[in-house]
BATORSE-123912 format. One record per residue (C-alpha): residue in three letters; x, y, z. Coordinates in steps of 0.25 Angstrom, whole numbers, padded with zeros to 4 digits, always signed. Layout:
! residues N
alaXYZ...
This chain:
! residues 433
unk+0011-0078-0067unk+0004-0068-0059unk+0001-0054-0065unk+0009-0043-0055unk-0002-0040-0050unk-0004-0036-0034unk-0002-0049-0025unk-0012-0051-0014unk-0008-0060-0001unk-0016-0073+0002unk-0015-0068+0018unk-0023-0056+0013unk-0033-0063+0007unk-0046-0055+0008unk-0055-0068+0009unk-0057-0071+0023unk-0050-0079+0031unk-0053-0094+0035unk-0050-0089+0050unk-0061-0078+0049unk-0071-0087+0042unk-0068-0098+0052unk-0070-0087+0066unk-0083-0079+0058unk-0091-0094+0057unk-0087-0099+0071unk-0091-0086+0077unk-0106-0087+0069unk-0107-0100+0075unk-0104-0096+0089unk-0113-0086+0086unk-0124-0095+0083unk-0126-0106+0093unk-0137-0117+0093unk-0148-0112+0101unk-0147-0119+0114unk-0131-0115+0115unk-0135-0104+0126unk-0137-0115+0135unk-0123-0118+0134unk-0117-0106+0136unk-0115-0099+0148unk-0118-0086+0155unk-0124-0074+0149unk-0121-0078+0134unk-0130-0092+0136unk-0141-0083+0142unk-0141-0074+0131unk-0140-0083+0120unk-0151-0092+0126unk-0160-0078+0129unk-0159-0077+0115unk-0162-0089+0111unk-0175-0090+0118unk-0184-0083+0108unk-0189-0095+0095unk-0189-0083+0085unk-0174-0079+0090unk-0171-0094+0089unk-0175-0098+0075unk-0167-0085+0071unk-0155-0090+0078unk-0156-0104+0072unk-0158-0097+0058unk-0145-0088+0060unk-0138-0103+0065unk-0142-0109+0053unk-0136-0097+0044unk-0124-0097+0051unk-0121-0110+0049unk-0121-0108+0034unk-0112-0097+0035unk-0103-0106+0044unk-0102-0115+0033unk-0101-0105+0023unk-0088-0098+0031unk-0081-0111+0031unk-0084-0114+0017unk-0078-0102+0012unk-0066-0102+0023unk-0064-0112+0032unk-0054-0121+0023unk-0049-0109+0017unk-0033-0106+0018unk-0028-0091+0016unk-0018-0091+0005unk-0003-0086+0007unk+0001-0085-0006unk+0000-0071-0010unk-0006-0071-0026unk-0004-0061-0037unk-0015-0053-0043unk-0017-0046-0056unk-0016-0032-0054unk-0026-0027-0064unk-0026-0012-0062unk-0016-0002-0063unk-0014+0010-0056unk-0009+0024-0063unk-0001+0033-0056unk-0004+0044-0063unk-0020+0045-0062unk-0021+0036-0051unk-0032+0028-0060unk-0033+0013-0060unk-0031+0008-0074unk-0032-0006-0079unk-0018-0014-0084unk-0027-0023-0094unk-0019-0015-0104unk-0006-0021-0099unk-0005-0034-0111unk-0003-0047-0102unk+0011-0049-0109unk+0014-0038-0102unk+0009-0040-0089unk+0016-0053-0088unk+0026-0045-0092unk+0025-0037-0080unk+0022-0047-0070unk+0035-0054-0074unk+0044-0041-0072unk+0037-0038-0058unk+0039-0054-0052unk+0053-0052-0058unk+0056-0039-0049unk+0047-0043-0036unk+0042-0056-0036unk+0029-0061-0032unk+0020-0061-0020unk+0025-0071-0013unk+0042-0070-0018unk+0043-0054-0018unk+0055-0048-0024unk+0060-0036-0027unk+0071-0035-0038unk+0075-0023-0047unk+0083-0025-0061unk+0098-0026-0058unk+0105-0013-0061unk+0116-0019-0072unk+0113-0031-0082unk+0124-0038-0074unk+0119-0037-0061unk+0115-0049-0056unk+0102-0055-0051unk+0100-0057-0036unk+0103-0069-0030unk+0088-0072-0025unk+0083-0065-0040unk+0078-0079-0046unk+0071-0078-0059unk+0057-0076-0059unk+0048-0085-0069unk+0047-0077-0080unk+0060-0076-0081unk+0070-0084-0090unk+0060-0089-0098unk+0062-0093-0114unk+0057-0081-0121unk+0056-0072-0109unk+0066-0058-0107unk+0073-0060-0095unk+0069-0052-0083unk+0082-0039-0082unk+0093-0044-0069unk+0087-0040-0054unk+0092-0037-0042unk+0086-0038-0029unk+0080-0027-0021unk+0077-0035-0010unk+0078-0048-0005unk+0066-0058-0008unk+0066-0061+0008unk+0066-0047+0012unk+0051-0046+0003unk+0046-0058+0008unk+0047-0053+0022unk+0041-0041+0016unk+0030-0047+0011unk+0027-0053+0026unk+0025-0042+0032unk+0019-0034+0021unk+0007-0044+0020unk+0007-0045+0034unk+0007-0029+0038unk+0003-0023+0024unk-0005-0030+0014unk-0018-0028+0022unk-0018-0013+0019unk-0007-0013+0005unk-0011-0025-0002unk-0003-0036-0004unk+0004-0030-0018unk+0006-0016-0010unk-0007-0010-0018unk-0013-0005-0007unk-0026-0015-0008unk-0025-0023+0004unk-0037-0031+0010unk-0040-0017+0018unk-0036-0007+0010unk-0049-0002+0004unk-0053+0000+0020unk-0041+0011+0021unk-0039+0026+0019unk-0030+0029+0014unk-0028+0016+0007unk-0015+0009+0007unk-0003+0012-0001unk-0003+0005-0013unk+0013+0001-0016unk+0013-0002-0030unk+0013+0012-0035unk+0028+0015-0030unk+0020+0028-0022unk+0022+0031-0008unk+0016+0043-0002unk+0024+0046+0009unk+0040+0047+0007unk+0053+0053+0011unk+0054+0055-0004unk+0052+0066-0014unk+0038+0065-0022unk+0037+0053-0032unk+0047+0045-0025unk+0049+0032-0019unk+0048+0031-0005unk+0061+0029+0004unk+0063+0015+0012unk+0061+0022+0025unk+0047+0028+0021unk+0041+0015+0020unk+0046+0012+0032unk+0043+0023+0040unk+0028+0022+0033unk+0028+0006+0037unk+0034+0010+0052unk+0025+0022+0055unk+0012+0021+0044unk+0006+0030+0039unk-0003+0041+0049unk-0016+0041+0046unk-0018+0029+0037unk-0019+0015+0037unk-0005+0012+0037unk-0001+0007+0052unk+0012+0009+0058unk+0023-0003+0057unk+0033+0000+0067unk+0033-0014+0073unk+0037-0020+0060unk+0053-0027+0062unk+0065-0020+0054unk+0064-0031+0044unk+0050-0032+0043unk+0050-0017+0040unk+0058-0017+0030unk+0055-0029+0023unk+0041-0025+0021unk+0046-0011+0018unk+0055-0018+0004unk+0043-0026+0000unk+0033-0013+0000unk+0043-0007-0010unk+0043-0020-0018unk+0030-0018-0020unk+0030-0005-0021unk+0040-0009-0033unk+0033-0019-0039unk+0020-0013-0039unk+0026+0002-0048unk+0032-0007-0055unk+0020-0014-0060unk+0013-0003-0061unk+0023+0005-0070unk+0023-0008-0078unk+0007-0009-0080unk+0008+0005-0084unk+0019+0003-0094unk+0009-0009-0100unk-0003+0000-0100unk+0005+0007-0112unk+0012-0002-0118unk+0016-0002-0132unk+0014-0016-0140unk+0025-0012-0148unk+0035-0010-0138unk+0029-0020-0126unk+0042-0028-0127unk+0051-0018-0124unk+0040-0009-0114unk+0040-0023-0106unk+0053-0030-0107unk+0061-0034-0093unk+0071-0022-0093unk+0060-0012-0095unk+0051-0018-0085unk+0063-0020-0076unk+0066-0006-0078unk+0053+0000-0072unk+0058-0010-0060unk+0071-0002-0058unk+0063+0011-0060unk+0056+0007-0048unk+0068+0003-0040unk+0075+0014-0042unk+0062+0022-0037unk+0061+0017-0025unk+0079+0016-0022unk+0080+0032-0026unk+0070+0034-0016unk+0080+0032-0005unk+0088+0043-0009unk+0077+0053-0011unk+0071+0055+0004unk+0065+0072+0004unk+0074+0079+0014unk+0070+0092+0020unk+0076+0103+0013unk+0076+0111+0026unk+0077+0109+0039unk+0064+0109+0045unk+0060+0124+0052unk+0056+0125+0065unk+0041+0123+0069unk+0033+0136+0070unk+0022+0144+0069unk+0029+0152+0057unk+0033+0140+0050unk+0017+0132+0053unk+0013+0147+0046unk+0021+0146+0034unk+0017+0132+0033unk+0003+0136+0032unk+0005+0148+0021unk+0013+0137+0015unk+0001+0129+0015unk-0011+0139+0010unk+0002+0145-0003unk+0004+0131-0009unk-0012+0127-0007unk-0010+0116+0001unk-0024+0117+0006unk-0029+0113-0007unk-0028+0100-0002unk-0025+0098+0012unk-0034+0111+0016unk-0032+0123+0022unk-0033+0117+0035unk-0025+0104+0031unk-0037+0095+0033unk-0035+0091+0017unk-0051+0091+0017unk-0052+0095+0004unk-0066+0093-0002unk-0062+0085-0014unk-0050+0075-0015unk-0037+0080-0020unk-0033+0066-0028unk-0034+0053-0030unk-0026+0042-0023unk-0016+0037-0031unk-0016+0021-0026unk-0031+0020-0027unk-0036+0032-0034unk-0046+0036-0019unk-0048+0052-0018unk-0038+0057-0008unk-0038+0070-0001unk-0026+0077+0005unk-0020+0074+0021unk-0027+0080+0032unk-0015+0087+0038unk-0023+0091+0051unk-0025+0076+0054unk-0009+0073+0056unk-0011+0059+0049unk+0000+0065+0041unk+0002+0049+0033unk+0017+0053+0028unk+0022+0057+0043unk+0020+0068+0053unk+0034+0073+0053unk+0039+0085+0048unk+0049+0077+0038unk+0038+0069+0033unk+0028+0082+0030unk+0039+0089+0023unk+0040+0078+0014unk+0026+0077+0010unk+0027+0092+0008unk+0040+0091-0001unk+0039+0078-0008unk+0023+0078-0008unk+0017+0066-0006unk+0017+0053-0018unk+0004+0050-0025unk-0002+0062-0019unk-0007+0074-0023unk+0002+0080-0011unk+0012+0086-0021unk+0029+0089-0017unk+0033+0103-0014unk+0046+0102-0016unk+0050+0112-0027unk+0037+0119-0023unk+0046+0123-0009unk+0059+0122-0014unk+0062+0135-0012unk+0056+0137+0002unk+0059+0122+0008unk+0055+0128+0022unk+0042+0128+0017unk+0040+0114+0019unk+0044+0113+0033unk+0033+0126+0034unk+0021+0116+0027unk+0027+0106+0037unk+0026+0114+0048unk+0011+0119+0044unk+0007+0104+0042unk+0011+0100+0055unk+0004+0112+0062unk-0009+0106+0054unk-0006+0091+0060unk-0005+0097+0073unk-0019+0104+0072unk-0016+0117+0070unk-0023+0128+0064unk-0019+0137+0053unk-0013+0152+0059unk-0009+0145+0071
């Protein structure tokens, strides 16, 4: 069995295809016509090409360039002209593991391969595989039945083996395969295959893509350390994200929508699942490996996840005042707001973030960041009022933007103040104004 390691898609293949390979050597050879083809071509580009032509030394050069074309003809459809894409997605090792509390890359060699295996099994129990994607969480009570669709994996109800805990369905295996379509279709490009934010173009954007498997979203309607609510992946999916490389959506179908919308959070899922599991291996006591790694305590770390993302439903930031009216009293409170808490550390006394050293490391891939340039109103997280406040009050996850909420919990117009200031910055205006 394959070791739960990110999936890549066939269609995304990062060979190229027999298609382009086929175009690129018929458009060498039209390039490089025999030498007497300007006689049979007509107009303008016969005349050239026979013009060209006429000089010996010019045409001993061609005939050269001919000959080496040829070669590279047959060298194209060697390589590609027989050659069929695959479409049949295929696992592969995950070899690295990514620590959430110093961002550092650190190798799961340590992990023993019982273990791993171990692993693999639980994660193909609770989400399945590439191309048969679940998503199942342990039932509640021990009585509680399975799914009716919930057929036993492979490694299970073997001689020898402990039996997987009961599950239920968190969604149906249909509604993931639609996800998946559209996923590989509109997303993987960018997010990679697995959702680890390693697509085929991925390394050519800034910021890079959001890399699911860590459970981390930035930009929510929740408090700091949360998961995000439904309707913020889809508002994300449906508007993108300003000034990135995350495009707009808005024409996707109602089902399409939320079908890939359920299979981002399956992999959302899978992947902190994995990775809370490699971390648990990284540390794991011989002694007591039995009992570390038995079903119901990897089925556990499962629920814990579910649960996460469930309470996050309930827990949207909600304004704990109306917002004030927008003035210049309330843009100037806002700024001296903005100078007493020492904002301008990082985003600058003009709100340009130019700060001349980075403020942190990335946590998905470690890349020095600096803080948002306000002045530019590429504000990722939205432009609205609402949405600013809660970046304000709630911070911003895997940031080093931190919450204010007990900071202001006294004065919560405050907030709407440092709103208000922002907004005055997006809209170009200077300070004292």
């Amino acid at each position: 069995m394959a070791v739960f390691g990110p999936f890549d898609a066939g269609a995304l293949d990062r060979r190229i295809s027999p298609g382009v390979w086929h175009s690129t050597c018929v458009a060498a050879a039209a390039f490089t016509l025999p030498r007497d083809a300007g006689k049979y071509m007509t107009g303008s580009i016969g005349q050239r090409r026979e013009s060209v032509l006429a000089s010996t030394d010019e045409a001993s050069a061609w005939r050269r360039t001919f000959v080496w074309t040829l070669a590279l003809g047959a060298f194209c459809l060697a390589v590609g002209g027989c050659r069929q894409a695959s479409t049949e997605p295929r696992l592969i090792p995950a070899k690295e593991l990514v620590r959430l509390a110093d961002s550092r890359v650190r190798k799961a060699d340590g992990v023993p391969p019982r273990i791993v295996k171990q692993i693999g099994e639980t994660l193909e129990h609770y989400f399945g595989t590439p191309n048969e994607p679940r998503m199942f969480e342990p039932a509640k009570e021990d009585a509680a039945e399975q799914s009716p669709a919930d057929e036993p994996s492979a490694a299970e109800g073997e001689a020898g083996k402990p039996q997987q805990p009961k599950r239920v369905a968190q969604k149906s295996s249909e509604q993931l395969k639609r996800g998946l379509a559209v996923f590989t279709k509109r997303c993987a490009a960018c997010h990679g295959a697995s959702g680890d934010g390693a697509g085929p173009v991925a390394a050519y954007l800034r910021p890079r893509p959001r890399d699911y498997r860590l459970g981390i979203f930035k930009f929510t309607s929740t408090p700091y350390g949360t998961k995000p609510r439904r309707a913020d992946l889809i508002r994300t999916v449906l508007r993108g994200a300003k000034g990135t490389s995350m495009p707009a959506f808005p024409f996707l179908e109602e089902e399409d929508l939320q079908a890939v919308v359920d299979y981002v959070v399956m992999l959302s899922q899978r992947g902190e699942v994995e990775q809370l599991l490699l971390a648990e291996g990284e540390s794991f006591d011989p002694e007591n490996a039995e009992e570390m790694f038995a079903p119901d305590e990897m089925a556990a770390v499962v629920t814990q996840v579910a649960d996460a993302w469930r309470e996050a439903e309930h827990k949207q930031v909600i304004p704990l005042t109306s917002e004030p009216a927008y003035t210049e009293e309330s843009i100037a409170q806002g700024r001296a707001i903005f100078m007493r808490e020492e904002c301008f550390k990082c985003h600058g006394t003009d709100g340009r973030g130019r700060t001349p050293e980075p403020i942190g490391k990335d946590i998905w891939v470690g890349e020095d960041v600096y803080a948002a340039d306000l002045s530019s109103g590429m504000l990722h997280g939205g432009r609205r009022s609402i949405d600013i406040y809660r970046r304000i009050y709630s911070g911003v996850n895997g940031t080093r933007m931190p919450s204010f909420t007990e900071k202001f919990k006294d004065d919560p117009d405050a907030v709407w103040h440092l709103v208000h200031f922002i907004v005055s910055i997006t809209e170009g205006r200077k300070f004292g104004r």
